[in-house]
C-alpha positions as CSV (number, residue, x, y, z in Angstrom):
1,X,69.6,115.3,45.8
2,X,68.8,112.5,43.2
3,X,67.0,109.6,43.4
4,X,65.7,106.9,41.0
5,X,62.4,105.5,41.9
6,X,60.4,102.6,40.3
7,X,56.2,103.0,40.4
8,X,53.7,100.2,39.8
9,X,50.6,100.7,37.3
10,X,47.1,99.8,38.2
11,X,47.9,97.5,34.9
12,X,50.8,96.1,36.5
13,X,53.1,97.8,34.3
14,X,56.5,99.6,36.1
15,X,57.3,103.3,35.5
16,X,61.0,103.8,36.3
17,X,62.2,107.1,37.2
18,X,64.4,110.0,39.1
19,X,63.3,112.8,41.1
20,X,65.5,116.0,41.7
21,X,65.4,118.3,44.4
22,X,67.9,120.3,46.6
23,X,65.6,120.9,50.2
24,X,62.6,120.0,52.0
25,X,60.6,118.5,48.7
26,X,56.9,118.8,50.4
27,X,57.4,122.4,50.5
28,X,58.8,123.1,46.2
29,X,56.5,122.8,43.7
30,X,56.4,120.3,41.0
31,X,57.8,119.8,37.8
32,X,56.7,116.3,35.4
33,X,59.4,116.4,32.6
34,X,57.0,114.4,29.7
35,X,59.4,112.5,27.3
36,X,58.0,112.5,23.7
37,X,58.2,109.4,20.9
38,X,61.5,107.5,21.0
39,X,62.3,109.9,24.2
40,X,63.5,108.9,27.3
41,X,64.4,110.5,31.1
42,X,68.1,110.0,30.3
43,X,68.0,111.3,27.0
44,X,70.5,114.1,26.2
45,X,69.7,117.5,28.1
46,X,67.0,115.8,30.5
47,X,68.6,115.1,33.8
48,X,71.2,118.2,33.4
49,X,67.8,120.8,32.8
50,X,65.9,118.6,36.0
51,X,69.0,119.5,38.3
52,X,69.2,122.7,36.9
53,X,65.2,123.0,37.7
54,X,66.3,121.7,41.1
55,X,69.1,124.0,42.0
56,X,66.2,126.9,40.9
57,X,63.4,125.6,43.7
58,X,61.4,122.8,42.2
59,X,61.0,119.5,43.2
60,X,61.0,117.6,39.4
61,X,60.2,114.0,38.2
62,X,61.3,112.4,35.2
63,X,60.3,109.3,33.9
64,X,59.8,106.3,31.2
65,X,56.5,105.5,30.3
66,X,55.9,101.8,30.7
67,X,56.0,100.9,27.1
68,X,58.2,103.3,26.3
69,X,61.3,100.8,24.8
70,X,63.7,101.6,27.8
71,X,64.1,98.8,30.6
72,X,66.3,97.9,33.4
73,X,69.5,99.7,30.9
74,X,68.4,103.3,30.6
75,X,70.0,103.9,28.0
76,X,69.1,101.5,25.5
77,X,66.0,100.6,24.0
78,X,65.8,96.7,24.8
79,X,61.7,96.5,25.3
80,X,61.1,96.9,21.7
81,X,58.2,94.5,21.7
82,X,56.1,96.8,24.7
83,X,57.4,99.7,22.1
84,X,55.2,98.4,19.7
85,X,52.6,97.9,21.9
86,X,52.1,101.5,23.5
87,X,49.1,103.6,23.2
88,X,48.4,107.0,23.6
89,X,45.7,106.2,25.8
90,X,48.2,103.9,28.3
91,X,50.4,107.3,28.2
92,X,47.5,109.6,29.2
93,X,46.6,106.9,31.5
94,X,50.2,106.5,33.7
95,X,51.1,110.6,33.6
96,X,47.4,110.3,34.9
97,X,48.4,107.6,38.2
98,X,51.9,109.4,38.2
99,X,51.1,112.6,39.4
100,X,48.1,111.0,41.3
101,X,50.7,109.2,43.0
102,X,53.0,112.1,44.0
103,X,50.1,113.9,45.1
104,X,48.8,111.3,47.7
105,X,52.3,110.8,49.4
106,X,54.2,108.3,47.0
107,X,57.2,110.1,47.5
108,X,57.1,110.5,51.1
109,X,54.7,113.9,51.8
110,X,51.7,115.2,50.5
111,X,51.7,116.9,47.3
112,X,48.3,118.2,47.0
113,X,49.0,121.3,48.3
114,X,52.1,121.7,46.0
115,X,51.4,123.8,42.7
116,X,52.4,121.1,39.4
117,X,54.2,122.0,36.3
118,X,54.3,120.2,33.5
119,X,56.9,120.0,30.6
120,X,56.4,117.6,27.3
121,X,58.7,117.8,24.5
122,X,57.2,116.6,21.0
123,X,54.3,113.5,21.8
124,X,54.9,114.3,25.5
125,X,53.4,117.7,25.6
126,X,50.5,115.9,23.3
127,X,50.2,113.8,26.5
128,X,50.1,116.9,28.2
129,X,47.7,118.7,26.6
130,X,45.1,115.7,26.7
131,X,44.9,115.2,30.7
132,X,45.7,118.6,31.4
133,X,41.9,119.1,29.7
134,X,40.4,116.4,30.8
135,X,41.5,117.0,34.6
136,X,40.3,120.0,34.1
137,X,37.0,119.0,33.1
138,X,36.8,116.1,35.9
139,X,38.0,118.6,38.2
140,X,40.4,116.8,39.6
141,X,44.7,117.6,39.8
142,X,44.0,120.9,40.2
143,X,47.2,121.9,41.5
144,X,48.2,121.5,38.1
145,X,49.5,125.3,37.3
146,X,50.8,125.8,33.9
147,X,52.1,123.9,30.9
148,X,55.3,124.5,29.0
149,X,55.1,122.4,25.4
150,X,58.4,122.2,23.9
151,X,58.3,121.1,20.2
152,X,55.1,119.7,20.2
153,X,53.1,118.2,18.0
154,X,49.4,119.6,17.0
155,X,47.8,116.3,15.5
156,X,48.5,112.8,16.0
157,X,47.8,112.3,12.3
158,X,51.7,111.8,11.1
159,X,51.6,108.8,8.2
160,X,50.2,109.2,5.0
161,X,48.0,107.1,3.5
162,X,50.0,104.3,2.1
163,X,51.6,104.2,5.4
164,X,48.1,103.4,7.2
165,X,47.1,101.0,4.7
166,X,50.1,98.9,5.1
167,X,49.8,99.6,8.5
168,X,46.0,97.8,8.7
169,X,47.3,95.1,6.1
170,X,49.9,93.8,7.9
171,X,49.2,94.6,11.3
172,X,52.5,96.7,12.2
173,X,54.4,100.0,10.9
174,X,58.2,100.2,11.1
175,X,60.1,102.6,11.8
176,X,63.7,103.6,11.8
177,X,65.5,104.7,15.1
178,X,68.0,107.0,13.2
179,X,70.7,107.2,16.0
180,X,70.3,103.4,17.1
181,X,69.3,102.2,13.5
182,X,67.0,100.2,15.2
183,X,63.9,99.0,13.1
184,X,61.4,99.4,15.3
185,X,57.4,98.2,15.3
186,X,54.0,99.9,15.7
187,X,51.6,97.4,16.2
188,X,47.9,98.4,15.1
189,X,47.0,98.8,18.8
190,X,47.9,102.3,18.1
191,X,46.7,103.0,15.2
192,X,43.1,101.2,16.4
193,X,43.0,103.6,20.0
194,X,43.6,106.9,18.0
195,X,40.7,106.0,15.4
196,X,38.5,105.1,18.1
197,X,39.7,108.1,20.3
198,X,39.9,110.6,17.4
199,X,37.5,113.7,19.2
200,X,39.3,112.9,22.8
201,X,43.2,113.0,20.9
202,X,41.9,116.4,19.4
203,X,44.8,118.5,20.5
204,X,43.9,121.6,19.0
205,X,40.3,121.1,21.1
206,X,42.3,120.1,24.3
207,X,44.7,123.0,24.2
208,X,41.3,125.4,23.8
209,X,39.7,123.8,27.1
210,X,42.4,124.9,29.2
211,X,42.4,127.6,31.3
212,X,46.1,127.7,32.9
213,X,49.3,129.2,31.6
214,X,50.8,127.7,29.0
215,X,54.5,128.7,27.1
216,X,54.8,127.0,23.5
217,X,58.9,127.0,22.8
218,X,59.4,125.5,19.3
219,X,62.8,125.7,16.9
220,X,62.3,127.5,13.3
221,X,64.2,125.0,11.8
222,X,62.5,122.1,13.4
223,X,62.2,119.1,10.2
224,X,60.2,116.9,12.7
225,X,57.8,119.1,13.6
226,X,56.9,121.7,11.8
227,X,57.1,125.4,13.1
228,X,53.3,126.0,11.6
229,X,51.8,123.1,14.5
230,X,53.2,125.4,17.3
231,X,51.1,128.3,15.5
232,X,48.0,126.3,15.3
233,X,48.5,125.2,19.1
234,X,48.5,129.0,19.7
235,X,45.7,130.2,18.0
236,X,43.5,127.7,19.3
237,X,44.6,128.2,23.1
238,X,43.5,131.3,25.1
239,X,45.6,133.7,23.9
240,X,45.4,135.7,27.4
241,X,47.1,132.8,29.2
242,X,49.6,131.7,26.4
243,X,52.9,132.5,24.8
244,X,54.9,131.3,21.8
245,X,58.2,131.5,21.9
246,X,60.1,130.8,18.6
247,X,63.7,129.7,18.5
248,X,66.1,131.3,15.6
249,X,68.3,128.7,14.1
250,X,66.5,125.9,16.2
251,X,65.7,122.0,15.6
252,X,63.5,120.0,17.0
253,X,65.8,118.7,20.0
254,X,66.7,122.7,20.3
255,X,70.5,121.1,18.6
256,X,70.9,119.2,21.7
257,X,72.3,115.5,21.0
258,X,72.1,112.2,22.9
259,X,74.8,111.3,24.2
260,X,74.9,114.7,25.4
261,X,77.5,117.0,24.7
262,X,77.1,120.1,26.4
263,X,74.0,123.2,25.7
264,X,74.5,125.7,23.1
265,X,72.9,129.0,22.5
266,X,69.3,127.8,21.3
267,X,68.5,125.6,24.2
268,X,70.1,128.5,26.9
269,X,67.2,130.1,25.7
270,X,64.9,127.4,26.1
271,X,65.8,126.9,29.7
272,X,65.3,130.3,30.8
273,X,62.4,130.9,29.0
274,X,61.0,127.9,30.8
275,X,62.3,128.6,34.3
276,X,61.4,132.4,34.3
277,X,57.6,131.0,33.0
278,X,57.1,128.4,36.0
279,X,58.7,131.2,38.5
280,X,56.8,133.6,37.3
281,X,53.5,131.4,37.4
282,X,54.4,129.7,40.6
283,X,54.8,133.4,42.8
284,X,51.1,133.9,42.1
285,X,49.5,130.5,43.5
Protein backbone atom coordinates (compact mmCIF):
# COMPACT_ATOMS: atom_id res chain seq x y z
CA UNK A 1 0.00 0.00 0.00
CA UNK A 2 0.97 3.63 -0.95
CA UNK A 3 -0.37 6.70 -0.21
CA UNK A 4 0.72 10.37 -0.56
CA UNK A 5 -0.39 12.55 2.25
CA UNK A 6 -0.05 16.42 2.66
CA UNK A 7 0.47 17.78 6.55
CA UNK A 8 0.05 21.30 7.76
CA UNK A 9 2.77 23.16 10.05
CA UNK A 10 1.97 25.02 13.18
CA UNK A 11 3.76 27.87 10.76
CA UNK A 12 1.31 27.15 8.10
CA UNK A 13 3.83 25.66 5.98
CA UNK A 14 2.62 22.12 4.00
CA UNK A 15 4.80 18.95 4.31
CA UNK A 16 3.93 16.71 1.33
CA UNK A 17 4.48 13.10 1.52
CA UNK A 18 3.98 9.07 1.00
CA UNK A 19 3.61 6.46 3.55
CA UNK A 20 4.31 2.67 2.75
CA UNK A 21 3.03 -0.27 4.30
CA UNK A 22 1.77 -3.77 3.37
CA UNK A 23 -0.79 -4.67 6.68
CA UNK A 24 -2.45 -3.38 9.55
CA UNK A 25 -0.06 -0.01 9.91
CA UNK A 26 -0.96 0.64 13.90
CA UNK A 27 0.53 -2.58 14.64
CA UNK A 28 4.45 -2.10 12.36
CA UNK A 29 6.78 -0.04 13.56
CA UNK A 30 8.06 3.17 12.09
CA UNK A 31 10.40 4.25 9.77
CA UNK A 32 11.01 8.42 8.92
CA UNK A 33 13.28 8.34 5.72
CA UNK A 34 15.07 12.10 6.42
CA UNK A 35 16.09 13.64 2.94
CA UNK A 36 19.35 15.59 3.15
CA UNK A 37 20.41 19.11 1.17
CA UNK A 38 18.99 19.30 -2.32
CA UNK A 39 17.23 15.80 -1.45
CA UNK A 40 13.86 14.90 -1.94
CA UNK A 41 11.20 11.70 -1.13
CA UNK A 42 11.22 10.88 -4.85
CA UNK A 43 14.80 11.15 -5.30
CA UNK A 44 16.52 8.11 -6.85
CA UNK A 45 16.49 4.95 -4.56
CA UNK A 46 13.88 6.55 -1.95
CA UNK A 47 10.50 5.14 -2.63
CA UNK A 48 11.99 1.69 -4.08
CA UNK A 49 14.15 1.20 -0.46
CA UNK A 50 10.52 2.62 1.55
CA UNK A 51 8.55 -0.32 -0.33
CA UNK A 52 11.25 -2.52 0.10
CA UNK A 53 11.14 -1.49 4.03
CA UNK A 54 7.47 -2.12 3.65
CA UNK A 55 7.39 -5.55 2.16
CA UNK A 56 10.09 -6.35 5.29
CA UNK A 57 7.32 -5.16 8.26
CA UNK A 58 7.59 -1.46 8.72
CA UNK A 59 5.15 1.06 8.34
CA UNK A 60 7.62 4.10 6.57
CA UNK A 61 7.10 7.82 5.84
CA UNK A 62 8.83 9.89 3.52
CA UNK A 63 8.66 13.30 3.04
CA UNK A 64 9.70 17.05 1.69
CA UNK A 65 10.45 19.44 4.16
CA UNK A 66 8.46 22.53 3.66
CA UNK A 67 11.19 24.72 2.26
CA UNK A 68 12.74 22.09 0.76
CA UNK A 69 12.61 23.43 -3.26
CA UNK A 70 10.08 20.61 -4.31
CA UNK A 71 6.28 21.71 -4.71
CA UNK A 72 3.12 20.50 -6.17
CA UNK A 73 5.72 18.58 -9.22
CA UNK A 74 7.83 16.21 -7.20
CA UNK A 75 10.24 16.01 -9.19
CA UNK A 76 11.38 19.42 -9.85
CA UNK A 77 12.69 21.98 -7.74
CA UNK A 78 10.09 24.99 -8.60
CA UNK A 79 10.04 26.65 -4.80
CA UNK A 80 13.49 27.92 -5.13
CA UNK A 81 12.66 31.12 -3.34
CA UNK A 82 11.39 28.93 0.12
CA UNK A 83 14.82 27.01 -0.82
CA UNK A 84 16.65 29.92 0.05
CA UNK A 85 14.77 30.53 2.90
CA UNK A 86 15.12 27.16 4.95
CA UNK A 87 16.65 26.80 8.18
CA UNK A 88 18.05 24.16 10.07
CA UNK A 89 15.99 25.11 12.85
CA UNK A 90 12.49 24.95 10.58
CA UNK A 91 13.87 21.26 9.66
CA UNK A 92 14.44 20.22 13.30
CA UNK A 93 11.18 21.93 13.89
CA UNK A 94 8.70 19.88 11.15
CA UNK A 95 10.63 16.23 11.62
CA UNK A 96 9.76 17.55 15.27
CA UNK A 97 5.45 18.05 14.44
CA UNK A 98 5.94 15.11 11.91
CA UNK A 99 6.42 12.32 14.00
CA UNK A 100 4.36 14.19 16.66
CA UNK A 101 1.73 13.95 14.28
CA UNK A 102 1.94 10.19 13.40
CA UNK A 103 2.20 9.46 16.96
CA UNK A 104 -1.21 11.20 18.04
CA UNK A 105 -3.36 9.52 15.23
CA UNK A 106 -2.59 11.67 12.03
CA UNK A 107 -2.52 8.75 10.02
CA UNK A 108 -5.50 7.08 11.23
CA UNK A 109 -4.20 4.97 14.68
CA UNK A 110 -2.13 5.70 17.46
CA UNK A 111 1.39 5.53 17.08
CA UNK A 112 2.68 5.97 20.49
CA UNK A 113 2.91 2.55 21.21
CA UNK A 114 4.76 1.86 17.83
CA UNK A 115 8.67 1.72 18.23
CA UNK A 116 10.24 4.80 15.44
CA UNK A 117 13.20 4.45 13.26
CA UNK A 118 14.73 7.01 11.81
CA UNK A 119 16.96 7.16 8.54
CA UNK A 120 18.80 10.64 7.26
CA UNK A 121 21.03 10.60 4.50
CA UNK A 122 23.75 13.56 4.45
CA UNK A 123 21.89 17.01 6.27
CA UNK A 124 19.01 14.64 7.04
CA UNK A 125 20.63 12.40 9.51
CA UNK A 126 22.18 16.00 10.95
CA UNK A 127 18.42 16.69 11.46
CA UNK A 128 18.34 13.54 13.02
CA UNK A 129 20.88 13.63 15.27
CA UNK A 130 19.67 17.11 16.68
CA UNK A 131 16.02 16.13 17.81
CA UNK A 132 16.87 12.71 18.44
CA UNK A 133 19.02 14.50 21.58
CA UNK A 134 16.99 16.89 22.31
CA UNK A 135 13.82 14.52 22.68
CA UNK A 136 15.84 12.70 24.53
CA UNK A 137 16.57 15.31 26.86
CA UNK A 138 12.79 16.66 26.96
CA UNK A 139 11.83 13.26 27.36
CA UNK A 140 9.47 13.18 25.00
CA UNK A 141 9.23 10.71 21.49
CA UNK A 142 10.43 8.11 23.23
CA UNK A 143 9.38 5.45 21.10
CA UNK A 144 12.09 6.66 19.06
CA UNK A 145 14.39 3.34 18.83
CA UNK A 146 17.46 3.71 16.79
CA UNK A 147 19.05 5.82 14.24
CA UNK A 148 20.64 4.74 10.97
CA UNK A 149 22.84 7.96 9.45
CA UNK A 150 23.61 7.32 5.92
CA UNK A 151 26.44 9.68 4.61
CA UNK A 152 26.14 12.22 7.07
CA UNK A 153 27.55 15.08 7.79
CA UNK A 154 29.55 15.88 11.26
CA UNK A 155 29.55 19.79 11.18
CA UNK A 156 27.37 22.22 9.57
CA UNK A 157 30.45 24.36 9.00
CA UNK A 158 30.87 23.60 5.00
CA UNK A 159 31.98 27.21 3.31
CA UNK A 160 35.11 28.69 3.82
CA UNK A 161 35.73 31.97 4.66
CA UNK A 162 35.45 33.95 1.54
CA UNK A 163 32.24 32.12 1.00
CA UNK A 164 30.75 33.52 4.42
CA UNK A 165 31.99 36.89 3.87
CA UNK A 166 30.26 37.27 0.62
CA UNK A 167 27.61 35.45 2.05
CA UNK A 168 27.09 38.46 4.93
CA UNK A 169 27.94 41.12 2.15
CA UNK A 170 25.47 40.43 -0.05
CA UNK A 171 22.93 38.82 1.83
CA UNK A 172 22.73 35.35 -0.23
CA UNK A 173 25.19 32.35 -1.30
CA UNK A 174 24.68 30.44 -4.59
CA UNK A 175 24.91 27.46 -5.28
CA UNK A 176 24.99 25.12 -8.19
CA UNK A 177 22.41 22.15 -8.58
CA UNK A 178 24.84 20.00 -10.60
CA UNK A 179 22.14 17.65 -12.18
CA UNK A 180 19.46 20.51 -12.75
CA UNK A 181 22.21 23.34 -13.31
CA UNK A 182 20.06 25.24 -11.36
CA UNK A 183 21.66 28.33 -9.53
CA UNK A 184 20.20 28.19 -6.51
CA UNK A 185 20.18 30.86 -3.24
CA UNK A 186 20.95 30.70 0.44
CA UNK A 187 19.71 33.60 2.00
CA UNK A 188 21.55 34.70 5.32
CA UNK A 189 18.51 33.31 7.29
CA UNK A 190 20.67 30.26 7.40
CA UNK A 191 23.71 31.41 7.90
CA UNK A 192 22.24 33.84 10.91
CA UNK A 193 20.22 30.58 12.74
CA UNK A 194 23.45 28.31 12.70
CA UNK A 195 25.65 31.32 14.30
CA UNK A 196 23.05 31.94 16.79
CA UNK A 197 22.40 28.07 17.28
CA UNK A 198 26.08 27.08 17.10
CA UNK A 199 26.26 24.83 20.74
CA UNK A 200 22.50 23.34 19.92
CA UNK A 201 23.73 22.37 15.86
CA UNK A 202 26.78 20.74 17.74
CA UNK A 203 26.46 17.35 16.03
CA UNK A 204 29.33 15.72 17.48
CA UNK A 205 27.73 16.89 21.16
CA UNK A 206 24.18 15.56 19.94
CA UNK A 207 25.35 12.27 18.63
CA UNK A 208 27.26 11.83 22.43
CA UNK A 209 23.77 12.55 24.24
CA UNK A 210 22.12 9.72 22.76
CA UNK A 211 21.55 6.73 24.28
CA UNK A 212 19.78 4.42 21.40
CA UNK A 213 21.21 2.40 18.63
CA UNK A 214 22.66 4.05 16.06
CA UNK A 215 24.35 2.33 12.48
CA UNK A 216 26.64 5.04 10.66
CA UNK A 217 26.78 3.61 6.69
CA UNK A 218 29.15 5.97 4.74
CA UNK A 219 30.90 5.31 1.09
CA UNK A 220 35.01 5.40 1.03
CA UNK A 221 34.91 7.26 -1.87
CA UNK A 222 32.42 9.74 -0.75
CA UNK A 223 33.78 13.58 -2.41
CA UNK A 224 30.77 15.25 -0.60
CA UNK A 225 31.29 14.10 2.54
CA UNK A 226 34.19 12.97 3.64
CA UNK A 227 34.72 9.37 5.00
CA UNK A 228 36.80 11.00 8.24
CA UNK A 229 33.03 12.93 9.46
CA UNK A 230 31.60 9.38 9.74
CA UNK A 231 34.75 8.53 12.13
CA UNK A 232 34.28 11.57 14.20
CA UNK A 233 30.42 10.82 14.49
CA UNK A 234 31.69 7.43 15.89
CA UNK A 235 34.02 8.28 18.22
CA UNK A 236 31.97 10.73 19.79
CA UNK A 237 28.78 8.46 20.09
CA UNK A 238 28.54 5.57 22.68
CA UNK A 239 30.52 3.14 21.24
CA UNK A 240 28.38 0.19 23.01
CA UNK A 241 25.24 1.20 21.12
CA UNK A 242 26.94 2.19 17.62
CA UNK A 243 28.30 0.73 14.51
CA UNK A 244 30.17 2.11 11.44
CA UNK A 245 29.82 0.48 8.50
CA UNK A 246 32.10 1.60 5.67
CA UNK A 247 31.31 1.01 2.00
CA UNK A 248 34.31 -0.17 -0.44
CA UNK A 249 34.12 1.58 -3.75
CA UNK A 250 31.18 3.85 -2.40
CA UNK A 251 30.05 7.67 -3.10
CA UNK A 252 28.13 9.70 -1.30
CA UNK A 253 24.61 8.63 -2.90
CA UNK A 254 26.12 4.88 -2.47
CA UNK A 255 26.36 5.23 -6.88
CA UNK A 256 22.77 5.42 -6.92
CA UNK A 257 21.47 8.20 -9.59
CA UNK A 258 18.33 10.29 -9.92
CA UNK A 259 16.42 9.44 -12.29
CA UNK A 260 16.98 6.12 -10.92
CA UNK A 261 18.31 3.41 -12.74
CA UNK A 262 18.35 0.35 -10.89
CA UNK A 263 20.71 -0.63 -7.31
CA UNK A 264 24.16 -1.96 -7.65
CA UNK A 265 26.43 -3.76 -5.39
CA UNK A 266 27.26 -0.81 -2.84
CA UNK A 267 23.86 0.18 -2.01
CA UNK A 268 22.65 -3.83 -1.73
CA UNK A 269 24.75 -3.56 1.13
CA UNK A 270 23.47 -0.50 2.40
CA UNK A 271 19.89 -1.84 2.51
CA UNK A 272 20.56 -4.85 4.26
CA UNK A 273 22.79 -3.40 6.61
CA UNK A 274 20.00 -1.12 7.41
CA UNK A 275 17.08 -3.57 7.52
CA UNK A 276 18.96 -6.30 9.47
CA UNK A 277 19.87 -3.05 12.10
CA UNK A 278 16.09 -1.88 12.59
CA UNK A 279 15.08 -5.85 12.78
CA UNK A 280 17.45 -6.56 14.92
CA UNK A 281 16.67 -3.39 17.20
CA UNK A 282 13.03 -3.62 16.80
CA UNK A 283 12.75 -7.69 18.20
CA UNK A 284 14.01 -6.25 21.58
CA UNK A 285 11.39 -3.38 22.27
Amino acid sequence: MKKDFTFTTSKNFTIRGTIFYNSSPENLPAIFIIHGFKGFKDWGYVPFFAQELADNGFFVVTFNFSHNGIGENPFEFTELEKFANNTISLEVSELDELIEFYNNGGFGFNGKNNSIGLIGHSRGGAIALIHTSEANQKNVHKNIKALALWGTIATFERYTKHQVELWKKQGFLEVINSRTNQVMRLNKVLLEDYEMNKERFNLLKCISKIKIPIIIIHGDQDLTVPLSEAFQLYESSNKSLTELVVIPSAGHTFNIVHPYQGSNPQFEQVKAKTIDFFIKHFSKN
